[in-house]
Structure formats: C-alpha cells, structure tokens
C-alpha positions as CSV (number, residue, x, y, z in Angstrom):
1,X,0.0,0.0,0.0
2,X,1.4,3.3,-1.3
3,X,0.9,6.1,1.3
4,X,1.1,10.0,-0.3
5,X,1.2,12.6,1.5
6,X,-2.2,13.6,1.9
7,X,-3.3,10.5,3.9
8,X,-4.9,9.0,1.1
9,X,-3.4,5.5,0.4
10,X,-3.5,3.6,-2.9
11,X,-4.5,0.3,-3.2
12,X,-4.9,-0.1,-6.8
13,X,-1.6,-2.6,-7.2
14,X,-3.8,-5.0,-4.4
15,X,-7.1,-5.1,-5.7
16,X,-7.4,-7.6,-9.2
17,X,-7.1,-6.4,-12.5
18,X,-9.4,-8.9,-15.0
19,X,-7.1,-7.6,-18.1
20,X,-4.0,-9.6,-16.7
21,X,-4.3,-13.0,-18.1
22,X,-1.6,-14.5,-15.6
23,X,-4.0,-13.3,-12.9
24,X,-7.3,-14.6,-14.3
25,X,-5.4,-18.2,-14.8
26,X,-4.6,-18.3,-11.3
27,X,-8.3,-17.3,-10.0
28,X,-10.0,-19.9,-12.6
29,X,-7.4,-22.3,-11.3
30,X,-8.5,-21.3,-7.6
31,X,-11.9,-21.9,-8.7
32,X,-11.7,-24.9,-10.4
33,X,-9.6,-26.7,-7.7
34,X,-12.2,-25.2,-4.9
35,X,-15.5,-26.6,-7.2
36,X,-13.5,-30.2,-7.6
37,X,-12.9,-30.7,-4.1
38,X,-16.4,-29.6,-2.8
39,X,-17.6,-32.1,-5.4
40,X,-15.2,-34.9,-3.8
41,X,-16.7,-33.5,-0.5
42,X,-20.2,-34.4,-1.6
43,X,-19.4,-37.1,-2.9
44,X,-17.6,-38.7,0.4
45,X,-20.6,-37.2,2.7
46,X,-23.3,-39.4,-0.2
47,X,-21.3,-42.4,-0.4
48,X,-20.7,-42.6,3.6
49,X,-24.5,-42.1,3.8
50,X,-25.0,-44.7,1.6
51,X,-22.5,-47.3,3.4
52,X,-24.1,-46.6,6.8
53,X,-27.1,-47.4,5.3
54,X,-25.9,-50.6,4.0
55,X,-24.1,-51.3,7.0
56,X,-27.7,-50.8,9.3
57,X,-29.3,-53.1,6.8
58,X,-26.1,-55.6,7.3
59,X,-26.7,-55.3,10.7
60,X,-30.4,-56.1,11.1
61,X,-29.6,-58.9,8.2
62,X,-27.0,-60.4,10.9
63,X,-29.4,-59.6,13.8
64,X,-32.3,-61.8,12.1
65,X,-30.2,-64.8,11.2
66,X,-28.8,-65.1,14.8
67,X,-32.5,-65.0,15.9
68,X,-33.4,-67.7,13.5
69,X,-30.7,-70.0,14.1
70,X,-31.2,-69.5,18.3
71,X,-35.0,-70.2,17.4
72,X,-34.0,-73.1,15.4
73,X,-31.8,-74.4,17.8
74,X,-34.1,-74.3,20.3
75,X,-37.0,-76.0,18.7
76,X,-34.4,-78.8,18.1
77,X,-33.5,-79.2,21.9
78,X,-37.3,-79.0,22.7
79,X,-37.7,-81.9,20.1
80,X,-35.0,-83.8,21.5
81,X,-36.6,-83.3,24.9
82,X,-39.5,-84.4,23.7
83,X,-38.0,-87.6,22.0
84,X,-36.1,-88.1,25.4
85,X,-39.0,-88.1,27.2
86,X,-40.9,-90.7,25.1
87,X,-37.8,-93.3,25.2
88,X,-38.1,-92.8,29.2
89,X,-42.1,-93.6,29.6
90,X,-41.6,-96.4,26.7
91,X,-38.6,-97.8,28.6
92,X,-40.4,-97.8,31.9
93,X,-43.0,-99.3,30.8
C-alpha cells in the first residue's frame, strides 16, 4: 500500500485487474480446484450415507439370522426333549 502525502493510500496494485491473463489463470485455477474438491466432499458425505445405510441393513440382516438359528436351535433341543422323554415312559414301561 502506497501512502502519499495527503493521507490517502492507494490500493490499486492489491485489488485484481481482470485484463491480466496470468492473474485470471490463477483465479480460474483457484476456482476450479475449490469446485473439484467440494464435489469430492459431496461425494464422500453421499457415499458414507449410503455405506451406513448398507451397513444398518447388514446389521439387522445379521441380527435376524442369529434370531433364527437361536430359534432353530431351540426347537431342536425341545424336540430332543421331547423324543427323550418318550424313550423314558416307553422304557419304563
């Protein structure tokens, strides 16, 4: 910042000139780099919406399984009670 003697200062060599082309190459490179990377942002922000959406389905898939293998099992050791039970009476009998 030039500063005369007046008090006024000039900022004209700060603020951008559109006519310089070195200039306007490095703000459309700015630009350009700042609208990729928002675009990866998105992206990372849909694609770990959508793998936390596939991991809560994952999860209730693994949660259902367990509940019908328990359920399974048990019916099995209530049949084999059941069998157990029937060899006993026909045995005491």
């Amino acid at each position: 910042m030039i500063r005369h003697q007046h008090g006024r200062s000039d900022v004209s060599g700060m603020l951008f000139n559109p006519f310089c082309p070195i200039t306007a190459a490095k703000v459309l490179a700015l630009k350009a780099t700042v609208i990729l990377l928002l675009t990866m942002l998105i992206k990372a922000k849909i694609r770990i919406t959508a793998f936390s959406a596939l991991g809560v389905f994952l999860l209730l898939l693994q949660t259902l399984a367990f509940l019908a293998v328990s359920g399974g099992l048990a019916v099995v050791a209530a049949g084999a009670a059941v069998v157990a039970a029937r060899q006993g009476k026909t045995a005491a009998a």
